[in-house]
Legacy VTK file of the C-alpha trace (Angstrom):
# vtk DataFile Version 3.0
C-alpha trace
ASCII
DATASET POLYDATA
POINTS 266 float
26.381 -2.493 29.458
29.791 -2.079 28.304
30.788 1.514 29.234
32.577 2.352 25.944
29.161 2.537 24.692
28.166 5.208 26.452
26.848 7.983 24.793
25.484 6.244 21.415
22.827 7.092 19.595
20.474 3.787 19.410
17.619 2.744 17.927
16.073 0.699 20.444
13.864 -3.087 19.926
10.931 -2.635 22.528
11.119 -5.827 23.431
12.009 -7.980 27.025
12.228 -11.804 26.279
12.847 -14.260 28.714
15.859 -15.868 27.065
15.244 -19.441 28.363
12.117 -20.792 27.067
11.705 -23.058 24.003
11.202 -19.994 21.589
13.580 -17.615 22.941
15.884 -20.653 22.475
15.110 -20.886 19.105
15.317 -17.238 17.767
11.482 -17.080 17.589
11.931 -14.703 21.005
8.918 -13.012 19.534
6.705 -15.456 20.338
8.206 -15.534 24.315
4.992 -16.244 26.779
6.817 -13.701 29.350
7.583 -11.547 26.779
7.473 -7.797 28.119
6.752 -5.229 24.812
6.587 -2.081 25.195
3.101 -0.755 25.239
1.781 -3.823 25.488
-0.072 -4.101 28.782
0.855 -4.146 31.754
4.071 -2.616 30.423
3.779 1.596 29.364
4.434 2.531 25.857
7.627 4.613 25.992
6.295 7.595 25.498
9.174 9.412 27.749
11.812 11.331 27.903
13.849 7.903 28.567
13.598 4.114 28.239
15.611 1.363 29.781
16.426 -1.672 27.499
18.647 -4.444 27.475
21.809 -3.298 25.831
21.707 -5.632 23.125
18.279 -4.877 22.185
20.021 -0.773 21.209
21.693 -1.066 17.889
23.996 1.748 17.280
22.701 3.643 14.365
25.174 5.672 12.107
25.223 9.706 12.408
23.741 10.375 8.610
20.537 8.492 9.871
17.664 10.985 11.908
16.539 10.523 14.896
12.947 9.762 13.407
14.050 7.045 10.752
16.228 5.704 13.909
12.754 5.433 15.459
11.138 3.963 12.568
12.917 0.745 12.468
10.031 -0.451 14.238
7.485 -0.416 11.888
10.246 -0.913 8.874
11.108 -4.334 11.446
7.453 -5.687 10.814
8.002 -5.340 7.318
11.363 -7.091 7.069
9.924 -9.940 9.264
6.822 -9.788 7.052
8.931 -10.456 3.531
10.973 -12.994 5.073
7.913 -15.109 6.191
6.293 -14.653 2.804
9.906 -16.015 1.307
9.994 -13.070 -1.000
12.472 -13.406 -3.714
13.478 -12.188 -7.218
11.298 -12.801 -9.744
8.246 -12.862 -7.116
4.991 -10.984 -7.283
3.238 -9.320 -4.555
-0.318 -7.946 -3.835
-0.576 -5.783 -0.744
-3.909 -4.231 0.742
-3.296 -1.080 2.455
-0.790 1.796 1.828
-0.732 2.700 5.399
2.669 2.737 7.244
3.285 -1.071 7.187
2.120 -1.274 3.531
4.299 1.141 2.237
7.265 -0.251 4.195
6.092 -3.994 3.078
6.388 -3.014 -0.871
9.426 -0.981 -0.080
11.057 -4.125 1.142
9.780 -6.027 -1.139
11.288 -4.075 -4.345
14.322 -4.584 -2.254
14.344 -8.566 -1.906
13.679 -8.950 -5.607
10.092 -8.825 -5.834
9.338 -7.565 -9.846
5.852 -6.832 -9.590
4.462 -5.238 -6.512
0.861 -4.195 -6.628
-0.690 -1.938 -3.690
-4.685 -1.677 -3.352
-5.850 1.092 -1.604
-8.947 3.184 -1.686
-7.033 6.671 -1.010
-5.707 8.258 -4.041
-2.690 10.320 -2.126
-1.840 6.923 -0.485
-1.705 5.442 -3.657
0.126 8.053 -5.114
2.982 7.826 -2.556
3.157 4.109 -2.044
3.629 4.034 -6.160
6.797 6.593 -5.340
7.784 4.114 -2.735
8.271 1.166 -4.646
5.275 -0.334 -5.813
4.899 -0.732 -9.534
1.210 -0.767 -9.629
-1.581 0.671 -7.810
-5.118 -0.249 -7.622
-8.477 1.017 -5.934
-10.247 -1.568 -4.554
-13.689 0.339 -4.503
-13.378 -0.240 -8.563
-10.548 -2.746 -9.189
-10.398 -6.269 -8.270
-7.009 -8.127 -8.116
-8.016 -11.935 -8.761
-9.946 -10.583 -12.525
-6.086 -8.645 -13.381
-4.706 -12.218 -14.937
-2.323 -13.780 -13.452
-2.408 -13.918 -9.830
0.425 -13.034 -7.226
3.154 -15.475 -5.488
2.047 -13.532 -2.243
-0.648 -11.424 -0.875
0.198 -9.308 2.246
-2.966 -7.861 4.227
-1.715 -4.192 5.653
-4.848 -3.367 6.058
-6.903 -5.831 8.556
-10.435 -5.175 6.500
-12.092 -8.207 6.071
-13.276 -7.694 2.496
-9.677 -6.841 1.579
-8.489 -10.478 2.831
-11.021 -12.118 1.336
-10.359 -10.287 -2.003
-6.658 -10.859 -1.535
-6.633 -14.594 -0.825
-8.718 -14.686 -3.947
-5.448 -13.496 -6.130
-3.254 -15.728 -4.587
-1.606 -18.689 -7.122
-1.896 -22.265 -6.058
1.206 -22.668 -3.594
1.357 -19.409 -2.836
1.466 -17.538 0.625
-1.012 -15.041 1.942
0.354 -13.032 5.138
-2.135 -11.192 7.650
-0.092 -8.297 9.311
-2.747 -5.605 9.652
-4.250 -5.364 12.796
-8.784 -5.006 12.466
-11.216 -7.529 12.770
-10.974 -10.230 15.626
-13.069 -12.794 13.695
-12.935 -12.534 9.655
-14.153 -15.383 7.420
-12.274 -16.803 5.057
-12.538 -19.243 1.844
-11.738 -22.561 3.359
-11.861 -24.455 -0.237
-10.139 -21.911 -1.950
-7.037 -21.991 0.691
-6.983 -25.976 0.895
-7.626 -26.415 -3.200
-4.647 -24.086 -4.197
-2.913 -25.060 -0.689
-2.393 -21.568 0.452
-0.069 -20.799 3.468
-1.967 -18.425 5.281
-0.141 -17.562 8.542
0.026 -14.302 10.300
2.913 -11.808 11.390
3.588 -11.218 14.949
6.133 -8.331 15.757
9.667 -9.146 14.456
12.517 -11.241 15.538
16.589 -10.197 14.541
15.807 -7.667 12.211
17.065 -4.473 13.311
20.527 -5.058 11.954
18.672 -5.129 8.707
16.590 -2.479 9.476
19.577 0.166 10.010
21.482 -1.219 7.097
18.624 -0.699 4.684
18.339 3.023 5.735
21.602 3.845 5.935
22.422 2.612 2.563
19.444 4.512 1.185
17.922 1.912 0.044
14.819 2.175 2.306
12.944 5.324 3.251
11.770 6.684 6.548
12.044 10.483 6.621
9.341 10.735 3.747
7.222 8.765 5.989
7.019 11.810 8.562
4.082 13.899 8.189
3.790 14.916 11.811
5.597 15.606 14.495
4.605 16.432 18.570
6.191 16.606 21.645
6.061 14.952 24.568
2.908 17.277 25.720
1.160 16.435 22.440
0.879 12.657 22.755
-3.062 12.337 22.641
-2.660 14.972 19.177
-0.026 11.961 18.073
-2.337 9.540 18.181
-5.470 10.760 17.104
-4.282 12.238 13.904
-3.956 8.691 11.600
-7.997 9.003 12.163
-8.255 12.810 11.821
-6.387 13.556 9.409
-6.629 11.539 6.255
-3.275 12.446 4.998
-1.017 11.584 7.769
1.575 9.312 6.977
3.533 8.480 10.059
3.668 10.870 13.437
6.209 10.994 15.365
6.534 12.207 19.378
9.989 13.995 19.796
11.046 14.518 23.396
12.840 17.845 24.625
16.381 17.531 23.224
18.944 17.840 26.902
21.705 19.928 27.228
24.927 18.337 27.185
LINES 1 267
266 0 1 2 3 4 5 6 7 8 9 10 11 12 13 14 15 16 17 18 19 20 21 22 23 24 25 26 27 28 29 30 31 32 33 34 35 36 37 38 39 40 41 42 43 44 45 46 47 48 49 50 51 52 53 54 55 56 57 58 59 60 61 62 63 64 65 66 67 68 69 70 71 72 73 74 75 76 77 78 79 80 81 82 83 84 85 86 87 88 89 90 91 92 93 94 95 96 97 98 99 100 101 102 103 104 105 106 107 108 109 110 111 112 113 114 115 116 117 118 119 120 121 122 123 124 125 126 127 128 129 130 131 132 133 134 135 136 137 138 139 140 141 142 143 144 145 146 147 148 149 150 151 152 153 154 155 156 157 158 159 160 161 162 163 164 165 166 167 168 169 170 171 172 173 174 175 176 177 178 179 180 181 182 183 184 185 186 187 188 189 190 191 192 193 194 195 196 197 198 199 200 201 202 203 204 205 206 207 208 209 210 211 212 213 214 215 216 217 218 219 220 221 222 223 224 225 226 227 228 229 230 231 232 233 234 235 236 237 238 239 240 241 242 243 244 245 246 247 248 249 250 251 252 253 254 255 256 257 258 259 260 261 262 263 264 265
């Protein structure tokens, strides 16, 4: 690492590709069969006082931007990566299932690549409520409202939410050509409208981590035009880690929670 970098505050892209195969050699280094990502087994989370990464995977981040949006690139990286793969432009609609995290990230980006209508279904009113402060334009409860009866039906559909009756309701509101994108993590099997996709010729594809974004991530925040410190609901130290990551399902109106490691003495 070049030692005039010494001392930076980075936001760091928990990733380890291999750099020679056919994908790293591409710019898909997502996709890298050695790949080593953090918390991804057999490699430890980095939940620590201090991680080692490649230096070009830290991206300086500029001193008006916290600590905890600096650590929320991540999740704001699976949303740029998700818009780009759904070709999101101006002028294009977009249905998204789930305001968790991801979702609200995905229709914040969204709003930013041009998208003019950006509907969010989700069956928690305060999640509603914030993801419509976020950047969606319209919200919708899918315990009552159903997407493919609205009209018109959406250039995209982006699953946040990886429930198997919201995919199937989503591809349902997709237009012929359009793109459907599965980023939330749930079900390992989920079935899906085969003559639906191939009649309309749906691209259905999937999101898998994030490749070159974080340049874009940082710019987006630091410009204001994305964000993160809204997201925080909850915060733990280092001690606290289990807490962390039991409160998404015990508390119904986390957000995003964040682990924040003793500060050192300098």
């Amino acid at each position: 690492m070049p030692t005039h970098r010494i001392g930076e505050r980075v936001s760091i892209e928990p990733q380890k590709s291999c750099r020679s195969c056919e994908y790293c050699k591409s710019g898909r280094y997502n996709l890298c069969p050695d790949i080593e990502f953090f918390a991804a087994p057999p490699v430890h989370g980095a939940f620590a006082e201090y991680a080692a990464i490649e230096s070009d995977y830290a991206y300086t981040v500029p001193d008006h931007v916290s600590d905890e949006a600096a650590a929320l690139m991540e999740p704001l990286s699976v949303a740029i990566a998700t818009c780009r793969k759904a070709a999101v432009t101006p002028g294009s609609t977009v249905l998204i299932a789930g305001a968790g995290p991801i979702g609200i990230l995905v229709a914040q980006v969204a709003r930013i690549f041009g998208a003019t209508e950006i509907t969010v279904s989700d069956p928690a009113a305060h999640r509603r409520e914030f993801v419509l402060k976020a950047g969606a334009t319209q919200v919708l409860d899918p315990q009552s409202d159903n997407p493919s009866q609205r009209g018109a039906l959406f250039d995209v559909f982006v699953d946040a939410s990886g429930a198997p009756p919201a995919i199937s309701t989503g591809l349902q509101a997709v237009k012929p050509g359009g793109k459907a994108i599965l980023v939330g993590m749930g079900s390992e099997k989920v079935e899906l409208p085969v003559s639906l996709i191939q009649n309309r010729e749906i691209e259905l594809t999937g999101i898998f981590r994030y490749t070159n974004t974080w340049p874009t991530a940082i710019e987006l925040v630091a410009s204001g035009k994305v964000d993160l410190d809204s997201m925080v609901t909850h915060r733990f130290s280092l001690e606290e880690v289990e807490a962390a990551l039991l409160t998404g399902s015990e508390d119904p109106y986390s957000i995003k929670s964040v682990v924040i490691p003793p500060k050192k003495s300098t």
